[in-house]
DOGUDO-697598 format. One record per atom (N, C-alpha, C): x, y, z. Coordinates in steps of 0.1 Angstrom, whole numbers, m for minus. Layout:
BEGIN
> X,Y,Z
...
This chain:
BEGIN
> m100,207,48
> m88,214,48
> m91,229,49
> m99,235,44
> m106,250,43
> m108,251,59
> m113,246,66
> m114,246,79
> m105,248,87
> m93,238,87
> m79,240,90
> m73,251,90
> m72,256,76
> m68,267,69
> m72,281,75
> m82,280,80
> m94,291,87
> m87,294,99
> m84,284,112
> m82,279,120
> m66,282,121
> m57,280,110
> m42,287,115
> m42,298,108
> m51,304,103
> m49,319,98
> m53,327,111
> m64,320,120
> m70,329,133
> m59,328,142
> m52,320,145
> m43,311,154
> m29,320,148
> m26,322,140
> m12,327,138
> m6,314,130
> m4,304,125
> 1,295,124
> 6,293,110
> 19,296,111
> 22,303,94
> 21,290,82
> 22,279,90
> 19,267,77
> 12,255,86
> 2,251,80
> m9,243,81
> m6,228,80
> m7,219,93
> m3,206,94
> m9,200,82
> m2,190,77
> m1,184,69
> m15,172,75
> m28,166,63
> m35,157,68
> m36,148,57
> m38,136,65
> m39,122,55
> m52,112,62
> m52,105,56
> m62,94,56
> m55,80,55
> m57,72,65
> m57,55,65
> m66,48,54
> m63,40,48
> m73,34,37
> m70,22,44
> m78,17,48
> m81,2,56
> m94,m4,53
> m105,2,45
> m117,m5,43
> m117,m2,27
> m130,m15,27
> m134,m17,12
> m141,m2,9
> m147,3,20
> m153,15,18
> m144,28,10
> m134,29,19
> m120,42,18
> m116,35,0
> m115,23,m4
> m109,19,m14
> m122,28,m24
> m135,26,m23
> m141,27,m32
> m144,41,m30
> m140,51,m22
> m144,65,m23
> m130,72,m24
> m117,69,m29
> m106,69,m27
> m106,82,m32
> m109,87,m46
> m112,100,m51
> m119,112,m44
> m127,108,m33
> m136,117,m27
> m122,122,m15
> m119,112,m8
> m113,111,3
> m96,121,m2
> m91,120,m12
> m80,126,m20
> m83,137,m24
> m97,141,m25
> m98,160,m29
> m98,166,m12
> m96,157,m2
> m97,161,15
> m83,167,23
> m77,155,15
> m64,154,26
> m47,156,17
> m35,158,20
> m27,159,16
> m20,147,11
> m22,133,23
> m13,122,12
> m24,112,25
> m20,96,18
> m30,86,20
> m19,75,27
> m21,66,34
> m18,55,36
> m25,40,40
> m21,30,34
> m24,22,30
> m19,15,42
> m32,6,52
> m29,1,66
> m27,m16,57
> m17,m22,53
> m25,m35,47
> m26,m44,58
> m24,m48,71
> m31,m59,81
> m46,m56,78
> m46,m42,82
> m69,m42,81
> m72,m42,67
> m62,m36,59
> m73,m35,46
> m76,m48,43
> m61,m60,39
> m64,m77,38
> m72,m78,48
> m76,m81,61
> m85,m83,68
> m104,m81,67
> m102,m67,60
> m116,m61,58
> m119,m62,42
> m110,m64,35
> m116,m73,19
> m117,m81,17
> m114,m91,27
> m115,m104,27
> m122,m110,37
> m132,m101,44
> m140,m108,56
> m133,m118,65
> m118,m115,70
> m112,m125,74
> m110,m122,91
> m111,m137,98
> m106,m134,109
> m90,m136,113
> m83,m131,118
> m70,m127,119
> m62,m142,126
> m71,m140,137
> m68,m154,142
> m72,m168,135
> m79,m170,128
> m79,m181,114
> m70,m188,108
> m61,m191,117
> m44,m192,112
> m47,m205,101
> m57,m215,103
> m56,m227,91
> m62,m218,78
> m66,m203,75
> m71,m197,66
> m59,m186,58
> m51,m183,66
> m39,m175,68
> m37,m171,54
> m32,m183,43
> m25,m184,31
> m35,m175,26
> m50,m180,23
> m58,m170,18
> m62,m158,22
> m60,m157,36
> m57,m139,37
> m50,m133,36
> m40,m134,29
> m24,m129,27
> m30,m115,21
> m17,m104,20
> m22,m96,15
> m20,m94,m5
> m12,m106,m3
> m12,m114,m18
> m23,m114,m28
> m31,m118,m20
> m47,m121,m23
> m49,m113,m38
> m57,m115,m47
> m54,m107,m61
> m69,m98,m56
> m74,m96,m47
> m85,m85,m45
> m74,m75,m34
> m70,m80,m25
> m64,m69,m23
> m50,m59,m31
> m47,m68,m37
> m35,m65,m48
> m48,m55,m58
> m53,m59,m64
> m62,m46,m74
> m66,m32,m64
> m66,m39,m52
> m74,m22,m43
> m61,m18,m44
> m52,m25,m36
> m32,m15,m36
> m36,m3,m46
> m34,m15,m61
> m31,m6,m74
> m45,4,m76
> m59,4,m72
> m66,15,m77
> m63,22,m66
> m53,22,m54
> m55,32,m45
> m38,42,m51
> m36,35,m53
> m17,41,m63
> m19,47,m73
> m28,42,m85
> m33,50,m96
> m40,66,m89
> m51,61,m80
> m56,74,m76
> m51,87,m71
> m37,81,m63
> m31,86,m55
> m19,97,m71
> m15,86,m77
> m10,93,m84
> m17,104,m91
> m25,101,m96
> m34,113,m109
> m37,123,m97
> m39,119,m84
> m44,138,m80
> m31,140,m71
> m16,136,m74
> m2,139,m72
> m7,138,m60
> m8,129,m47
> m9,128,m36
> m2,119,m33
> 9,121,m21
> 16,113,m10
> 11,95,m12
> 15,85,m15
> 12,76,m9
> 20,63,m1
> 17,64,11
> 26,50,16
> 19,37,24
> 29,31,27
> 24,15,33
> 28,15,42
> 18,8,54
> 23,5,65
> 17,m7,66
> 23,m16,76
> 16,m29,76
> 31,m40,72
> 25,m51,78
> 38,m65,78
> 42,m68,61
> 31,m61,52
> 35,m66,41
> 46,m61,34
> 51,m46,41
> 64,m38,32
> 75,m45,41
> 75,m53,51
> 87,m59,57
> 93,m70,51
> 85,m75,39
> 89,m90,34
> 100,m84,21
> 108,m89,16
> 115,m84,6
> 106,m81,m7
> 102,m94,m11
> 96,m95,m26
> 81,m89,m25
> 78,m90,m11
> 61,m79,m15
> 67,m70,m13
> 76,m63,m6
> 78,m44,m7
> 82,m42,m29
> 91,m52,m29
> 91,m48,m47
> 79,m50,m53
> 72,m56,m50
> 58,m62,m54
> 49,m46,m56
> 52,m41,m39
> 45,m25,m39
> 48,m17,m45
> 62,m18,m48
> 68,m6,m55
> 67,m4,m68
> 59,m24,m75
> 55,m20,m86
> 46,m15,m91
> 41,m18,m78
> 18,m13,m82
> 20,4,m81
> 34,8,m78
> 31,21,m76
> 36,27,m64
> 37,20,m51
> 40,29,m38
> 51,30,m41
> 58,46,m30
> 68,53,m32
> 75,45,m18
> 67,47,m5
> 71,50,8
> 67,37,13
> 74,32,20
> 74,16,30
> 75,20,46
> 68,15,52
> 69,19,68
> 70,2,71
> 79,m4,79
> 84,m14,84
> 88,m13,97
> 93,m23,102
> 102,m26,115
> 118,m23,111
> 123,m15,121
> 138,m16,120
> 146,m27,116
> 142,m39,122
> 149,m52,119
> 148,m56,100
> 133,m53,94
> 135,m60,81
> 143,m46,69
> 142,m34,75
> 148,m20,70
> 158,m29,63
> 171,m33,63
> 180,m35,52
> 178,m45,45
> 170,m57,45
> 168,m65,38
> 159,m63,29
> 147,m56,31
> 141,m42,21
> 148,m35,7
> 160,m28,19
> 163,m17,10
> 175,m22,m1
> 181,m34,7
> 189,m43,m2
> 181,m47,m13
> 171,m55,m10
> 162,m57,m22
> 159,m46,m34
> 156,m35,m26
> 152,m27,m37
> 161,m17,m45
> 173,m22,m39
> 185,m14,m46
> 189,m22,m58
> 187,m36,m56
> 187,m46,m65
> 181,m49,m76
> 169,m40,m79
> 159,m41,m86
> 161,m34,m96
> 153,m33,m112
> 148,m26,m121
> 135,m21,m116
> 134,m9,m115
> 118,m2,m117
> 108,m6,m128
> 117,m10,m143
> 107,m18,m152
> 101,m29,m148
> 113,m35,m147
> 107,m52,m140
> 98,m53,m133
> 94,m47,m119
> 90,m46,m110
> 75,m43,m114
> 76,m31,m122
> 59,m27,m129
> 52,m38,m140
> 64,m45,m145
> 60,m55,m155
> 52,m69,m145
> 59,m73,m135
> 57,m83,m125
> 42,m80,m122
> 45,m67,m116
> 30,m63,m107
> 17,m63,m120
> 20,m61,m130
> 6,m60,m142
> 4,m70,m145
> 20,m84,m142
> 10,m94,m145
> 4,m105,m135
> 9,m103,m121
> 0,m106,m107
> m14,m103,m104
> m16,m89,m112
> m25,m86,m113
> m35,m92,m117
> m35,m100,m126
> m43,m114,m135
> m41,m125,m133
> m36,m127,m118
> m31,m136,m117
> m42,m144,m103
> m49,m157,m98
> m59,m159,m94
> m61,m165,m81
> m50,m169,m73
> m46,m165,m64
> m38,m166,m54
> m37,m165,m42
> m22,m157,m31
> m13,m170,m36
> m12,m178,m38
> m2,m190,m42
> 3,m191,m54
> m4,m188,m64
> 3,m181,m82
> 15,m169,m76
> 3,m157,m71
> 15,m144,m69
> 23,m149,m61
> 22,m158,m51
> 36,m159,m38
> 48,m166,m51
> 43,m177,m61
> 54,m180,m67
> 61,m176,m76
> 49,m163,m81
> 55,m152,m93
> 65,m144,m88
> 60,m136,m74
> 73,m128,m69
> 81,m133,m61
> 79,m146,m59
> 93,m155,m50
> 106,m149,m54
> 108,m145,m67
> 124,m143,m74
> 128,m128,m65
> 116,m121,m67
> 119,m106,m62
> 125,m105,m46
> 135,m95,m49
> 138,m96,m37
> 150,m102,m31
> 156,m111,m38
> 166,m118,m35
> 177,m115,m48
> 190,m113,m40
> 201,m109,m49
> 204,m122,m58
């Protein structure tokens, strides 16, 4: 960022673009803290990150259920990347098929995410959902998915969420 900063002071550039970081590997999960004293806000790709915590191939479709991004390994990275993001007050959102489903965007919203990037088409069925919700509830669900062992327990724990 000091670089940047260097760069629109020489330049004229009265305010300095805003930078973020994709978290898509086990790697970005485990240096989340390094990578957050760099940039201004984070996003969470979940097709690759499910994909690259779970050594999965995409096309594996008889494997699918267990790559979900349900998975309780990728569900703990979500939540240490939302904790992290919280404590150093940094930006955090999701992009990826998983904020398009109703009951995983409440699912994210409980681990912590603020921001959902979707397809226009699932946009009101989302936002209907989440207008529907308790913010308690939601953090209560997500801490206890969290212990929960795997993509088929949480698919039946947050089945309720989401639906009026």
């Amino acid at each position: 960022i000091a670089v940047l900063e260097e760069i629109c002071q020489d330049e004229g550039v009265k305010e300095r673009p805003r930078i973020g970081a994709m978290i898509e590997t086990p790697s970005a999960v485990f240096m989340i803290d390094e990578i957050l004293r760099e940039v201004d806000f984070v996003s969470i790709g979940t097709n690759d990150l499910t994909q690259f915590m779970l050594a999965a191939d995409r096309n594996a479709h008889a494997m699918m259920e267990d790559y979900s991004v349900l998975h309780p390994a990728v569900l703990r990275a979500i939540r240490t990347i939302s904790v992290a993001a919280s404590t150093a007050t940094k930006h955090l959102s999701v992009c990826g098929e998983a904020a398009s489903d109703p009951a995983t965007a409440c699912l994210l919203v409980g681990l912590g995410v603020r921001t959902l990037s979707m397809s226009a088409s699932s946009a009101a069925r989302v936002r209907a959902a989440l207008c529907q919700s308790n913010y308690s509830a939601l953090m209560r669900v997500a801490n206890e998915v969290l212990n929960l062992q795997s993509p088929k327990e949480i698919f039946e724990r947050i089945s309720c969420l989401g639906v009026a």
